[in-house]
Structures are given as structure tokens and as C-alpha cells.
PDB file with one MODEL, atoms N, CA, C and O in Angstrom:
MODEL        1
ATOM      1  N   UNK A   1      -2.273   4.035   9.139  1.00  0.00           N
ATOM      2  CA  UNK A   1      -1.207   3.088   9.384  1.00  0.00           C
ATOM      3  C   UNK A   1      -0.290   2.980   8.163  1.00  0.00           C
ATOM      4  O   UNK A   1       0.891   2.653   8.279  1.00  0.00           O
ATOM      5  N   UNK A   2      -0.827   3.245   7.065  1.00  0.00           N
ATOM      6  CA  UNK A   2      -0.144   2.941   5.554  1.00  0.00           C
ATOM      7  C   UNK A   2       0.868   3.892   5.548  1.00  0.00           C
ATOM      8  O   UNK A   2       2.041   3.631   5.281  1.00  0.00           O
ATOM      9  N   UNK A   3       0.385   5.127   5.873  1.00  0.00           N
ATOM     10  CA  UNK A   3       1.128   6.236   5.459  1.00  0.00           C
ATOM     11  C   UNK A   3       2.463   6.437   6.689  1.00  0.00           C
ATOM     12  O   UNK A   3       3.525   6.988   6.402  1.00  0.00           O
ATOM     13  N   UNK A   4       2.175   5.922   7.951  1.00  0.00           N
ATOM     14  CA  UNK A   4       2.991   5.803   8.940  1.00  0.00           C
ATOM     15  C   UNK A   4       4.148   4.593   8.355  1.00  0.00           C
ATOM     16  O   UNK A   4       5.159   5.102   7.869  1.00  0.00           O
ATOM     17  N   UNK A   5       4.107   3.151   8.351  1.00  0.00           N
ATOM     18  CA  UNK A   5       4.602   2.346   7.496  1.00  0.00           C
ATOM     19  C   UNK A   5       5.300   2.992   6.411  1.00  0.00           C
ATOM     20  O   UNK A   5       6.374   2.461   6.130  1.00  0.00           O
ATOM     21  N   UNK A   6       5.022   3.841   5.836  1.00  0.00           N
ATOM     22  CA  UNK A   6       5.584   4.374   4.661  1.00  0.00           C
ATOM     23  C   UNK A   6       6.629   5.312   4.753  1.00  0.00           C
ATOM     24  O   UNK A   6       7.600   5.280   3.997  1.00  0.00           O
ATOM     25  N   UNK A   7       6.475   6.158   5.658  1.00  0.00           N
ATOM     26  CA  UNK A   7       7.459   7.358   6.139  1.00  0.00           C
ATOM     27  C   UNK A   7       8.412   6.728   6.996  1.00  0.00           C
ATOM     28  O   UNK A   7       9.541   7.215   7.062  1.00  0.00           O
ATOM     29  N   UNK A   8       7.997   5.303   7.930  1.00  0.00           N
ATOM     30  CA  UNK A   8       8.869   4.524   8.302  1.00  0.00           C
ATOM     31  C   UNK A   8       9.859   3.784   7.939  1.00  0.00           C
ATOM     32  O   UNK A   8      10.826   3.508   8.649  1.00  0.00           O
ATOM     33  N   UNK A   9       9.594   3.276   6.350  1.00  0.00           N
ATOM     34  CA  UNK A   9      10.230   2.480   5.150  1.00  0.00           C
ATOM     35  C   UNK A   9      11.244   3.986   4.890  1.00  0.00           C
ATOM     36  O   UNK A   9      12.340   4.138   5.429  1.00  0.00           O
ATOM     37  N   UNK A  10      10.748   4.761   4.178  1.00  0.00           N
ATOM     38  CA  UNK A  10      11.604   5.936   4.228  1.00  0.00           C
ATOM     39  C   UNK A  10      12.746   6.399   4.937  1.00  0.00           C
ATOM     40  O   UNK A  10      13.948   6.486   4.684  1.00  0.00           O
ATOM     41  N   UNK A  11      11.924   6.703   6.016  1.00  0.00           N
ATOM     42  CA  UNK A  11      13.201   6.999   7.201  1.00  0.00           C
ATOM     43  C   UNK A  11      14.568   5.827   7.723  1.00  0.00           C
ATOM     44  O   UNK A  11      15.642   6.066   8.276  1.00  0.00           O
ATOM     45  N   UNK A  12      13.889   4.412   7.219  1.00  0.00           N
ATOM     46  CA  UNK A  12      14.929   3.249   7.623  1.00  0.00           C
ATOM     47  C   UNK A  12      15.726   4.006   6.170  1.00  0.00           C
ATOM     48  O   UNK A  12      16.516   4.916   6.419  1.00  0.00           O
ATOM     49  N   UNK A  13      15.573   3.736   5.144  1.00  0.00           N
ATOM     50  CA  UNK A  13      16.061   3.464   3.934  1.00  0.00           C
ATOM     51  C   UNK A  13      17.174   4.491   3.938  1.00  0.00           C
ATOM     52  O   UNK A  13      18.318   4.097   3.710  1.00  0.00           O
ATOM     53  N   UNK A  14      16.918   5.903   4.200  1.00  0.00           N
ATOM     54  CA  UNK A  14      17.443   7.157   4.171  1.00  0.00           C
ATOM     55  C   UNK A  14      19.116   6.506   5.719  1.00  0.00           C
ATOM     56  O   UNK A  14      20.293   6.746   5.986  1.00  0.00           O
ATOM     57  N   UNK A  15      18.320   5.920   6.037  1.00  0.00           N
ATOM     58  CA  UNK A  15      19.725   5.737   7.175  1.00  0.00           C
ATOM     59  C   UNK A  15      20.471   4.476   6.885  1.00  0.00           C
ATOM     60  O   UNK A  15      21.322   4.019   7.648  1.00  0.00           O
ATOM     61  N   UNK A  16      20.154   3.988   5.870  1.00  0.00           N
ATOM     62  CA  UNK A  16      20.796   2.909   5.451  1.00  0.00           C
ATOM     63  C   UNK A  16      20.587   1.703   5.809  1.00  0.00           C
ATOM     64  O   UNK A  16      21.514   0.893   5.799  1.00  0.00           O
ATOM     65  N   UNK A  17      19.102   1.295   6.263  1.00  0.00           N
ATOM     66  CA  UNK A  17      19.130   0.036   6.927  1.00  0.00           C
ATOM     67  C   UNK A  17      18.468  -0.909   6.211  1.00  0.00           C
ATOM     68  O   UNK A  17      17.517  -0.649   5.475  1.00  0.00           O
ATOM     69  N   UNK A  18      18.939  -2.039   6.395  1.00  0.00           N
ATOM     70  CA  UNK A  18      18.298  -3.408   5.480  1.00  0.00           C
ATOM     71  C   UNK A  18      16.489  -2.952   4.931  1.00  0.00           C
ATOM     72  O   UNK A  18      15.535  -3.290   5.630  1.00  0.00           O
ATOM     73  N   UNK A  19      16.376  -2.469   4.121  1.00  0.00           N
ATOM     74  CA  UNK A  19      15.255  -2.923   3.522  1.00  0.00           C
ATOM     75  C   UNK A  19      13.954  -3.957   4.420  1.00  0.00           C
ATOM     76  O   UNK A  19      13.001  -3.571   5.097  1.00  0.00           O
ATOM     77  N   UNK A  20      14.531  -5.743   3.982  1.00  0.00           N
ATOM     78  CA  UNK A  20      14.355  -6.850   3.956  1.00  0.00           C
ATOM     79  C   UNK A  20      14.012  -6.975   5.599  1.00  0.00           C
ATOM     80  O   UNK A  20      13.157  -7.766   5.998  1.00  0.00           O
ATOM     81  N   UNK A  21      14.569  -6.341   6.259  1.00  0.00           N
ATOM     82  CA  UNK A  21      14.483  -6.472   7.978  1.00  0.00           C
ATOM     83  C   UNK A  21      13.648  -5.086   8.457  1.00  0.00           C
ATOM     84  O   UNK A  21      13.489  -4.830   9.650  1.00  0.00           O
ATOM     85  N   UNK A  22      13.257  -4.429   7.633  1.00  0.00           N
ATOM     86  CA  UNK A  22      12.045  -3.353   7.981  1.00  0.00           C
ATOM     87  C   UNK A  22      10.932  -3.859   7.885  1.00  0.00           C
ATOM     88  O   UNK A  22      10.103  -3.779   8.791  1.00  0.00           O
ATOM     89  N   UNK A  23      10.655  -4.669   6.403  1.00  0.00           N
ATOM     90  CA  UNK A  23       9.833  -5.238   5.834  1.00  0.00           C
ATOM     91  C   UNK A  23       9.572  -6.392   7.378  1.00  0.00           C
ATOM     92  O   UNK A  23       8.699  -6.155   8.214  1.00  0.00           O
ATOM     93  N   UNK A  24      10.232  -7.224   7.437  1.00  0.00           N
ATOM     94  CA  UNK A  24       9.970  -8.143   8.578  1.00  0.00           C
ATOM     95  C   UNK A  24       9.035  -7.534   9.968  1.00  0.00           C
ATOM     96  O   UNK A  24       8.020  -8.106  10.363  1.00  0.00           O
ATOM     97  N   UNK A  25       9.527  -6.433  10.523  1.00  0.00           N
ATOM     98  CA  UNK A  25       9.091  -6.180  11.374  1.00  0.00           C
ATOM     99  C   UNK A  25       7.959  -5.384  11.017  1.00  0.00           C
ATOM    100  O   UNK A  25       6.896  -5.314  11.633  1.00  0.00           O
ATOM    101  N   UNK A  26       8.181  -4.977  10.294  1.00  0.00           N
ATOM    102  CA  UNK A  26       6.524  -4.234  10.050  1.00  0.00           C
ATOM    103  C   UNK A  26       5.275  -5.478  10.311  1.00  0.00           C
ATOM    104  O   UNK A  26       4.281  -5.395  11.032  1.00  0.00           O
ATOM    105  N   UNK A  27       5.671  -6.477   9.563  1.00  0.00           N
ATOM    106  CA  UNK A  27       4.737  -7.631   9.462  1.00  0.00           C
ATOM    107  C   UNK A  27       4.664  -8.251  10.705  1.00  0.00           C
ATOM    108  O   UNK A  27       3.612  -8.507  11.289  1.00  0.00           O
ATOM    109  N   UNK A  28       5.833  -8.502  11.124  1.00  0.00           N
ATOM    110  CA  UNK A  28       5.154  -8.822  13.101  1.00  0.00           C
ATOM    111  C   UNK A  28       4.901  -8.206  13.493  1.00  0.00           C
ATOM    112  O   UNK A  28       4.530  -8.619  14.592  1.00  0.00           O
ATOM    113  N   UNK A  29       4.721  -6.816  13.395  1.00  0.00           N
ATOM    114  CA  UNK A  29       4.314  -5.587  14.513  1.00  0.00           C
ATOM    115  C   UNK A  29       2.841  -5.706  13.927  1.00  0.00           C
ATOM    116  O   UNK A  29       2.037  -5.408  14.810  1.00  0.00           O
ATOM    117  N   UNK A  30       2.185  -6.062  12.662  1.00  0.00           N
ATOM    118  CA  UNK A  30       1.108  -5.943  12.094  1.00  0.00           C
ATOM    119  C   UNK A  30       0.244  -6.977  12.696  1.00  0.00           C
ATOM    120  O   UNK A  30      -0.893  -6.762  13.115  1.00  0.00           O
ATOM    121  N   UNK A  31       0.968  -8.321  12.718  1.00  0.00           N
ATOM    122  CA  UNK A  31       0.322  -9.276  13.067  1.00  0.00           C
ATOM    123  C   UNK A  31       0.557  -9.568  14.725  1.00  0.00           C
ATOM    124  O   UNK A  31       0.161 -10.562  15.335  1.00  0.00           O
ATOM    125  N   UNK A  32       1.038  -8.837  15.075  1.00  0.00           N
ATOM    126  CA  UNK A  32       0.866  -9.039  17.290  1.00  0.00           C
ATOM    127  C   UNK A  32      -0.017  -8.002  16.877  1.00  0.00           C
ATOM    128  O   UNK A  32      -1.067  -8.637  16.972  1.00  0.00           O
ATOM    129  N   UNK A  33      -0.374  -6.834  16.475  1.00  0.00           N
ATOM    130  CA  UNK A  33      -1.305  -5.962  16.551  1.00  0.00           C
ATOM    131  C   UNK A  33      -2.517  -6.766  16.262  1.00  0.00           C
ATOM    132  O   UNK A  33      -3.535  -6.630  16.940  1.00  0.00           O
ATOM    133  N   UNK A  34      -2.430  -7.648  15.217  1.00  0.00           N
ATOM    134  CA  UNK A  34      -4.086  -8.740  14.794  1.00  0.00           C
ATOM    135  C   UNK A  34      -4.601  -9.077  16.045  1.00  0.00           C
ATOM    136  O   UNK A  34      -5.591  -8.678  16.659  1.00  0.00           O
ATOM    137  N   UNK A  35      -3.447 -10.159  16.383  1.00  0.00           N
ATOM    138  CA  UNK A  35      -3.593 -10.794  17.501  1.00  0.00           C
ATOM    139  C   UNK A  35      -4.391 -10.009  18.780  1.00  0.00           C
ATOM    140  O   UNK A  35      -5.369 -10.462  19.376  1.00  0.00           O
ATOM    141  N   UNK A  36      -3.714  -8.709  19.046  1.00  0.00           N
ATOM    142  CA  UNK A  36      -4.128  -7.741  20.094  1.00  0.00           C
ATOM    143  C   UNK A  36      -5.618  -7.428  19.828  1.00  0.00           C
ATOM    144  O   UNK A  36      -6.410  -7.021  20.678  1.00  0.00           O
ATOM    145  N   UNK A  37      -5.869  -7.657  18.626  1.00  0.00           N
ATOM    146  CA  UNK A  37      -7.675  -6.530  18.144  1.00  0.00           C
ATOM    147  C   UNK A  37      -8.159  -7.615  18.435  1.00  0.00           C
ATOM    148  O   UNK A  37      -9.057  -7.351  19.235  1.00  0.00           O
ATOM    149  N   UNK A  38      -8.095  -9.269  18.194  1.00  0.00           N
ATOM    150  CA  UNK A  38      -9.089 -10.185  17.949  1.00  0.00           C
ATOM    151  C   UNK A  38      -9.612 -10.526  19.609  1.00  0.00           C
ATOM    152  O   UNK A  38     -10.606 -11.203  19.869  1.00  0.00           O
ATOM    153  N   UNK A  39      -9.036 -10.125  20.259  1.00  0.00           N
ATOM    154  CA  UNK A  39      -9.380 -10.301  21.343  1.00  0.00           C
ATOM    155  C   UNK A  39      -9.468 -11.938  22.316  1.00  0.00           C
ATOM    156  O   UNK A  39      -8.479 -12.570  22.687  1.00  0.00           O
ATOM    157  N   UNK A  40     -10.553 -12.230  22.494  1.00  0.00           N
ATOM    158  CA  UNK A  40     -10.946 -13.439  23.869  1.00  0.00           C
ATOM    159  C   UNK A  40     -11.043 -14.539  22.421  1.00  0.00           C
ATOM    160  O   UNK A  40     -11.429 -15.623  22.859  1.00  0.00           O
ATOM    161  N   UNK A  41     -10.916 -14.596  21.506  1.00  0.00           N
ATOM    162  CA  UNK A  41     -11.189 -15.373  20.868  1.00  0.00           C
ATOM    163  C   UNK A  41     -10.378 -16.454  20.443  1.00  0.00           C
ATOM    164  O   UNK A  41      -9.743 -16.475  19.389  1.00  0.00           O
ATOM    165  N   UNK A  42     -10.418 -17.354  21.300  1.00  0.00           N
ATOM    166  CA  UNK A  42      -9.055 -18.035  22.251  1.00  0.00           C
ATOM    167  C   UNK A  42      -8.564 -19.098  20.430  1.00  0.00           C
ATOM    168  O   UNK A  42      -7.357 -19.318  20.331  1.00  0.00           O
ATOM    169  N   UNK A  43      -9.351 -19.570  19.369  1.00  0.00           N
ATOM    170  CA  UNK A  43      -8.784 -20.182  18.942  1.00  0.00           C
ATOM    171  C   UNK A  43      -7.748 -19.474  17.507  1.00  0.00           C
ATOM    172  O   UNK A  43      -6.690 -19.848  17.001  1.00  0.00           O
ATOM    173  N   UNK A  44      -8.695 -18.293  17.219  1.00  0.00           N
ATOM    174  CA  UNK A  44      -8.150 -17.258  16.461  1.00  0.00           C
ATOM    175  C   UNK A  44      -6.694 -16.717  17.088  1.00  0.00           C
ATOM    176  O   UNK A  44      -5.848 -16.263  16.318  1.00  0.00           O
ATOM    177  N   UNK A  45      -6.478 -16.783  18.362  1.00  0.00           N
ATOM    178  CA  UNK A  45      -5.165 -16.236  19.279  1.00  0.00           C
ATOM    179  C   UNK A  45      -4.293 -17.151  18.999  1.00  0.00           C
ATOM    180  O   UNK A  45      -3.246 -16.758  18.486  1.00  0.00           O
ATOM    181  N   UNK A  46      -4.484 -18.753  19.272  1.00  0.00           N
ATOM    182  CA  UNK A  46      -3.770 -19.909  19.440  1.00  0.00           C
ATOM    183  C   UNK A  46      -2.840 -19.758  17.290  1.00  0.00           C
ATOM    184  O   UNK A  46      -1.792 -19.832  16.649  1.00  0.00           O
ATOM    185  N   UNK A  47      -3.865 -19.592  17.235  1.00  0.00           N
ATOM    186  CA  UNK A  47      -3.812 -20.022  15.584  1.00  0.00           C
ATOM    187  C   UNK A  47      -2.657 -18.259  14.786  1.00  0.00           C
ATOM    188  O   UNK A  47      -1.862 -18.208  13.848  1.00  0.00           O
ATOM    189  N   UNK A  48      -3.063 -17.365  15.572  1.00  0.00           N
ATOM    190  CA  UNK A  48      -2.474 -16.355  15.157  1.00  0.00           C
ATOM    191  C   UNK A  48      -0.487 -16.487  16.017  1.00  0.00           C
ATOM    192  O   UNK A  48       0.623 -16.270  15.531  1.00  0.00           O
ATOM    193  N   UNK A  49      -0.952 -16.941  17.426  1.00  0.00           N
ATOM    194  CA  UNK A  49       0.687 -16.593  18.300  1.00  0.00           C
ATOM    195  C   UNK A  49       1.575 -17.833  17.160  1.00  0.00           C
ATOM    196  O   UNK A  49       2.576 -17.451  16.553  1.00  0.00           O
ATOM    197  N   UNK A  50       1.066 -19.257  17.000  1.00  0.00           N
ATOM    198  CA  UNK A  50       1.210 -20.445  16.526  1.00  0.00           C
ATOM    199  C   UNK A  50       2.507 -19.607  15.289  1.00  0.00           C
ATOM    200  O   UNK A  50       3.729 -19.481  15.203  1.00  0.00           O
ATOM    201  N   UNK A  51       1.273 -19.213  14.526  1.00  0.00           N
ATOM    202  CA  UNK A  51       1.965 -18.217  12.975  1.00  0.00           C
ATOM    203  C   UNK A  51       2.876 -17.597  13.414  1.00  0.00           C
ATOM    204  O   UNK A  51       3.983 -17.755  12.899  1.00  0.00           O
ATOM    205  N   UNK A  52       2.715 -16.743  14.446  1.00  0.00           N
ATOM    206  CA  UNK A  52       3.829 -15.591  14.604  1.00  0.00           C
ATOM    207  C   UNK A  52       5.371 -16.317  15.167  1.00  0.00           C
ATOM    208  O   UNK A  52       6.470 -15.838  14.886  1.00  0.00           O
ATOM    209  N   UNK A  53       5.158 -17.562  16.010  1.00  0.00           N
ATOM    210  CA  UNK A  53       6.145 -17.864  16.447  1.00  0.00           C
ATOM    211  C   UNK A  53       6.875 -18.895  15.379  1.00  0.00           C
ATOM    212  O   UNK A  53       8.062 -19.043  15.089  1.00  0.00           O
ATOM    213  N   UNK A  54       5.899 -19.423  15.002  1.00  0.00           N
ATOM    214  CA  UNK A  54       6.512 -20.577  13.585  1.00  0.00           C
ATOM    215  C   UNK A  54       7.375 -19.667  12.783  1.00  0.00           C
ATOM    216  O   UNK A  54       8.326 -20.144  12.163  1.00  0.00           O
ATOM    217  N   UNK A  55       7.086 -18.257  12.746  1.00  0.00           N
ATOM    218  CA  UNK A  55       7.844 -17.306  11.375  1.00  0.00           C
ATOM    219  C   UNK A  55       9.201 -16.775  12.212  1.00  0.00           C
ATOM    220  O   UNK A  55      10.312 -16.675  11.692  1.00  0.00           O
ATOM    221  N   UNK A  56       8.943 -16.506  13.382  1.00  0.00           N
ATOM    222  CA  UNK A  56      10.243 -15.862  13.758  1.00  0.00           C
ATOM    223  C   UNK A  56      11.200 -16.867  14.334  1.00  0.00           C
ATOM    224  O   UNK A  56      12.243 -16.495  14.872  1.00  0.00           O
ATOM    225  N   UNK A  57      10.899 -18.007  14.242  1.00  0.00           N
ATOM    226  CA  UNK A  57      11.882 -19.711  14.361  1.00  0.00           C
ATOM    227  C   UNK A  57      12.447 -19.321  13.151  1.00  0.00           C
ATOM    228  O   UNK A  57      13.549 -18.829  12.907  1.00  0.00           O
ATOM    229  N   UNK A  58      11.311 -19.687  12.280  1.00  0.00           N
ATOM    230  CA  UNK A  58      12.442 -19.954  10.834  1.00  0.00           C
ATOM    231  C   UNK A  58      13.259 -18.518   9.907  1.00  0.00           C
ATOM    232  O   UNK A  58      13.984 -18.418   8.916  1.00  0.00           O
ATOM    233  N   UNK A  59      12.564 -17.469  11.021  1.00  0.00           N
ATOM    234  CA  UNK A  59      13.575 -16.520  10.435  1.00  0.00           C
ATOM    235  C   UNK A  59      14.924 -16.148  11.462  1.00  0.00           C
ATOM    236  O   UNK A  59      15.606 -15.145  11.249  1.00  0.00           O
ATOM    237  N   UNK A  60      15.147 -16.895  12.362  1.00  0.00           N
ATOM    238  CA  UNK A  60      15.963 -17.136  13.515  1.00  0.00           C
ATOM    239  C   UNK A  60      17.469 -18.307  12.789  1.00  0.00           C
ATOM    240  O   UNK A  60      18.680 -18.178  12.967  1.00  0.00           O
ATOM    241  N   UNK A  61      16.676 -19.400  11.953  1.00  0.00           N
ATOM    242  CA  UNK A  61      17.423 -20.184  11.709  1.00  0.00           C
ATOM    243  C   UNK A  61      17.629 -20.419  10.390  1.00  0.00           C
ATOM    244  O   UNK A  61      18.115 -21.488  10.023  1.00  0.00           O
ATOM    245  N   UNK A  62      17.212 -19.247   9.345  1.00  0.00           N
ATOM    246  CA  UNK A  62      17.448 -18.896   8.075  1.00  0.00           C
ATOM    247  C   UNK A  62      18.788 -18.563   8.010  1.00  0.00           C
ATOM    248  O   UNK A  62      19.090 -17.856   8.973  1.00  0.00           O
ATOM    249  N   UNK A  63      19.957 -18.843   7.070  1.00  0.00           N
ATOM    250  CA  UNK A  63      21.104 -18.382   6.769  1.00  0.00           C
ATOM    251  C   UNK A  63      20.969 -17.134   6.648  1.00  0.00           C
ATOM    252  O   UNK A  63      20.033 -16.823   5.910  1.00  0.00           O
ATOM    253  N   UNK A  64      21.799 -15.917   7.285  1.00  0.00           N
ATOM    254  CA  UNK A  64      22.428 -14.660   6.788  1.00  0.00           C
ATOM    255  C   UNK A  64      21.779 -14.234   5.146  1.00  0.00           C
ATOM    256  O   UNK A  64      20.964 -13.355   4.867  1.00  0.00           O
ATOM    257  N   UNK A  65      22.259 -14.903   4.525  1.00  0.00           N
ATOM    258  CA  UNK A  65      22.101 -14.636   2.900  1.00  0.00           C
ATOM    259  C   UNK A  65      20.565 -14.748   2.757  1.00  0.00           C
ATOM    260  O   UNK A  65      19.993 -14.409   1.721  1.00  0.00           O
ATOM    261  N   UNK A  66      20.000 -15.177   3.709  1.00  0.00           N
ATOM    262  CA  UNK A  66      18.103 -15.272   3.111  1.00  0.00           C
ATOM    263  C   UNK A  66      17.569 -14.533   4.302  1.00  0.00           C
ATOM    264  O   UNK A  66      16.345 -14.653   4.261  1.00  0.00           O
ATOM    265  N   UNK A  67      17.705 -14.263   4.698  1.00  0.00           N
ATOM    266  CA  UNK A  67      17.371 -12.639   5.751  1.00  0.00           C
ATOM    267  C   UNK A  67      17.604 -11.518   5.576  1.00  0.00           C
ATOM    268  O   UNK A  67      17.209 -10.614   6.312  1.00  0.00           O
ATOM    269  N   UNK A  68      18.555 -11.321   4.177  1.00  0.00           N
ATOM    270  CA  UNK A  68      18.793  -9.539   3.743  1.00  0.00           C
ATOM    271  C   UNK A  68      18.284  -9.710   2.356  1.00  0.00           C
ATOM    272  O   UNK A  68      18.234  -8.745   1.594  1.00  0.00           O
TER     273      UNK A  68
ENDMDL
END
């Protein structure tokens, strides 16, 4: 996964794309993937979607200038 992530960071960078917004999605794609492995484990889920949605609110309603 590291080395995939990595050639991915690469390949954004090489085409010119935000850094700061690769970085982002890597980390939600990492953490819906948590979410996906932990399985039936209904309070670990609650507690993981909770995180994921609390972060992409406040990166929804972050100014321009604190998102790049």
C-alpha cells in the first residue's frame, strides 16, 4: 500500500496537483478502508464513520487558504 501511495503522490505531483488534497484523500481512502476491515463491530464503525464525517464537515467549511 506504501509504495502504491507513493507512486500515487508522484504521479499527482508530476501533473501538478495540490499536494495538500492528495494527502487528504489518501487519508479517507485509508480510513473508509479501516472502517471496511473492522467489520460487524458496530461500535468501532459508529466511532470510525463519526471521525470520517466530523473531518470531511470541517474540511468542507475550512477557508480556501487552509485546504491547499
Amino acid at each position: 500500500m506504501i509504495s502504491h501511495t507513493n507512486m500515487a503522490m508522484q504521479e499527482m505531483a508530476a501533473k501538478g496537483l495540490d499536494p495538500g488534497g492528495a494527502v487528504q484523500a489518501v487519508v479517507q481512502m485509508s480510513l473508509r478502508l479501516y472502517a471496511d476491515l473492522i467489520g460487524d463491530d458496530e461500535e468501532a464503525i459508529r466511532q470510525t464513520r463519526k471521525f470520517i464525517d466530523e473531518w470531511e464537515r470541517d474540511l468542507n467549511d475550512a477557508p480556501d487558504s487552509q485546504t491547499h
